[in-house]
C-alpha positions in Angstrom: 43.3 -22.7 5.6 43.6 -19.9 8.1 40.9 -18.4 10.1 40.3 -15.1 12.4 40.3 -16.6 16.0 37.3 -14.5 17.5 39.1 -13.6 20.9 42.7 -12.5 19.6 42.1 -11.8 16.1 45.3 -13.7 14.5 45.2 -16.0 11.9 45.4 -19.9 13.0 44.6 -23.4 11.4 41.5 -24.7 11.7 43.3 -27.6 13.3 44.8 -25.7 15.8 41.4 -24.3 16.8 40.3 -27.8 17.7 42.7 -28.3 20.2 42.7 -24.7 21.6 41.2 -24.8 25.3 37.6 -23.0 25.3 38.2 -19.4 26.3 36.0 -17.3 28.1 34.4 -15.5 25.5 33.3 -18.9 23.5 31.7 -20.6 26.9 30.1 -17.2 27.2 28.1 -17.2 23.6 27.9 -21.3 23.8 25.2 -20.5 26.9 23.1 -18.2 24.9 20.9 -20.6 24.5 20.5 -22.0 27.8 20.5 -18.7 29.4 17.6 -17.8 26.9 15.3 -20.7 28.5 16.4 -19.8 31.5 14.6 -16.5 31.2 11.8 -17.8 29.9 11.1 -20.5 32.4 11.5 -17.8 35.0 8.9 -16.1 33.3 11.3 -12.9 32.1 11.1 -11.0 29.2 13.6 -11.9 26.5 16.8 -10.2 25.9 18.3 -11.6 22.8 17.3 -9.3 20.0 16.2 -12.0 17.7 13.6 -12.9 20.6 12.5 -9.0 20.8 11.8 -9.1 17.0 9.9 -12.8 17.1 7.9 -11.3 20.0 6.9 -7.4 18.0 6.2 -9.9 14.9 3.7 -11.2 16.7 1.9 -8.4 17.9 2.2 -6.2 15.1 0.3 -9.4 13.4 -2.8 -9.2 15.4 -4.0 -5.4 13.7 -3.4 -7.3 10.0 -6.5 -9.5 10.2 -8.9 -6.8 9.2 -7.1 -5.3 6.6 -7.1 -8.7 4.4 -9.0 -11.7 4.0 -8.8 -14.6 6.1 -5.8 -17.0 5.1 -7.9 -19.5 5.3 -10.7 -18.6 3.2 -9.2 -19.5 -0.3 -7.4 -23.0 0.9 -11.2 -24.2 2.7 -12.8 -23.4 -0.3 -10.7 -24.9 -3.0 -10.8 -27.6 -0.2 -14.5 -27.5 -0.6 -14.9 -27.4 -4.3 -12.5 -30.5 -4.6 -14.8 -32.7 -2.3 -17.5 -32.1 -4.6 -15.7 -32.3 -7.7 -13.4 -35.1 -7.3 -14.4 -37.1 -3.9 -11.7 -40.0 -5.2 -8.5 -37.5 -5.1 -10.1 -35.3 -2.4 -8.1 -35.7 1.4 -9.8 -34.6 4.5 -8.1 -30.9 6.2 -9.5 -30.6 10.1 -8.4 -27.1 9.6 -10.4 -26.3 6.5 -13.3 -27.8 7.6 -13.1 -26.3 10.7 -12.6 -22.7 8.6 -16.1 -23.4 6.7 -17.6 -24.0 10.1 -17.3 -21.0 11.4 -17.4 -19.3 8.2 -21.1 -21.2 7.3 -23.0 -17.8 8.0 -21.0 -15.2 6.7 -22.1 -14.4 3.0 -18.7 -12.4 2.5 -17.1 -15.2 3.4 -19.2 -18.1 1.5 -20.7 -17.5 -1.7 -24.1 -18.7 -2.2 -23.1 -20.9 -4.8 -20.6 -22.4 -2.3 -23.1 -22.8 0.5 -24.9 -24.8 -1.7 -21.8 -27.3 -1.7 -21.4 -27.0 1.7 -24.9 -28.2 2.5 -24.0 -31.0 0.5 -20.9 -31.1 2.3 -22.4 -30.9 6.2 -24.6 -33.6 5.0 -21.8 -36.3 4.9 -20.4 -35.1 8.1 -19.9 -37.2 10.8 -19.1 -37.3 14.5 -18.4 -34.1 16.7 -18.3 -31.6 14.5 -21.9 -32.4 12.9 -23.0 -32.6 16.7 -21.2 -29.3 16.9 -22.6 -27.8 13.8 -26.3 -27.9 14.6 -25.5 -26.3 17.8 -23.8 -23.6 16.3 -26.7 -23.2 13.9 -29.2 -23.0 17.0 -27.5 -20.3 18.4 -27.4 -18.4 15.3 -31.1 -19.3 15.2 -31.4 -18.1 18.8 -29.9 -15.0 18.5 -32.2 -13.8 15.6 -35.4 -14.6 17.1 -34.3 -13.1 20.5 -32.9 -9.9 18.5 -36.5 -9.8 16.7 -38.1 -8.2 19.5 -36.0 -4.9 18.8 -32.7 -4.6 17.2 -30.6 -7.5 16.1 -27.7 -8.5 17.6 -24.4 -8.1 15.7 -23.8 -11.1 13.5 -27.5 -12.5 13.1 -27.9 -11.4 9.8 -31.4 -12.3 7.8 -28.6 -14.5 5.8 -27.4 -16.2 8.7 -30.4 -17.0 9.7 -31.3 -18.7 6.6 -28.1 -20.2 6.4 -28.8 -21.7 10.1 -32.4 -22.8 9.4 -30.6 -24.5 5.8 -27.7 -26.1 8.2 -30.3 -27.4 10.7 -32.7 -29.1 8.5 -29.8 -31.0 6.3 -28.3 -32.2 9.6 -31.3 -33.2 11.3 
């Protein structure tokens, strides 16, 4: 089988590849990678286009957020409806449960029917993130009564404010 030799062009055996000294152009490419953390450590910008792209990925990905859904939403929720359907087959997610956390006040977010589950849901939790759930739902509380006095702050909704008051009195 005969192959293009990258520096001179000809044809050769793959064999006589192998035992071809390293030219200067193949140690060159070999060190792409090298030189690429190199850069990096010394805290440049990348030069390699496939780096350029990686990093404009990235921040073109940030705008995307409000146009669509959260990815999240539909993955926590079937992750919801399966704890309460089948509790047998059902696995615990930290990152879905940590989704419906945040989510807990947001009626776009979390049907009411939903909420419902996740009451039932909050009530089995255990540990840190129950400990960290009535605290969120105090400051939601805290930021409608303080926002009472005149307008309401953005995100203390007359929902979320039930929602907290529902949160606080299945977890305490």
């Amino acid at each position: 089988m005969a192959t293009n030799h990258p520096a001179s062009g000809s044809a050769r055996s793959c064999s006589s590849l192998l035992t071809q000294p390293l030219n200067s152009w193949t140690l060159r490419n070999s060190n792409l990678t090298s030189q690429s953390r190199e850069r990096r450590r010394r805290g440049r910008k990348p030069t390699h286009q496939s780096e350029q792209k990686k990093k404009n990925k990235v921040d073109s990905s940030a705008g995307k957020e409000d146009a669509k859904p959260a990815l999240g939403q539909k993955e926590a929720l079937e992750y919801l409806r399966s704890w309460h359907a089948d509790k047998e087959s059902w696995s615990f997610k930290k990152k879905a449960q940590y989704w419906l956390l945040q989510n807990a006040y947001k009626k776009e977010m979390i049907s009411k029917s939903d909420f419902n589950i996740l009451l039932l849901y909050l009530e089995s939790m255990q540990g840190n993130q129950r400990q960290l759930a009535i605290t969120r739902a105090q400051q939601v509380l805290d930021s409608y009564t303080e926002g009472s006095e005149g307008s309401h702050t953005p995100g203390s909704s007359k929902t979320a404010y039930k929602r907290a008051v529902g949160i606080l009195r299945v977890l305490s």
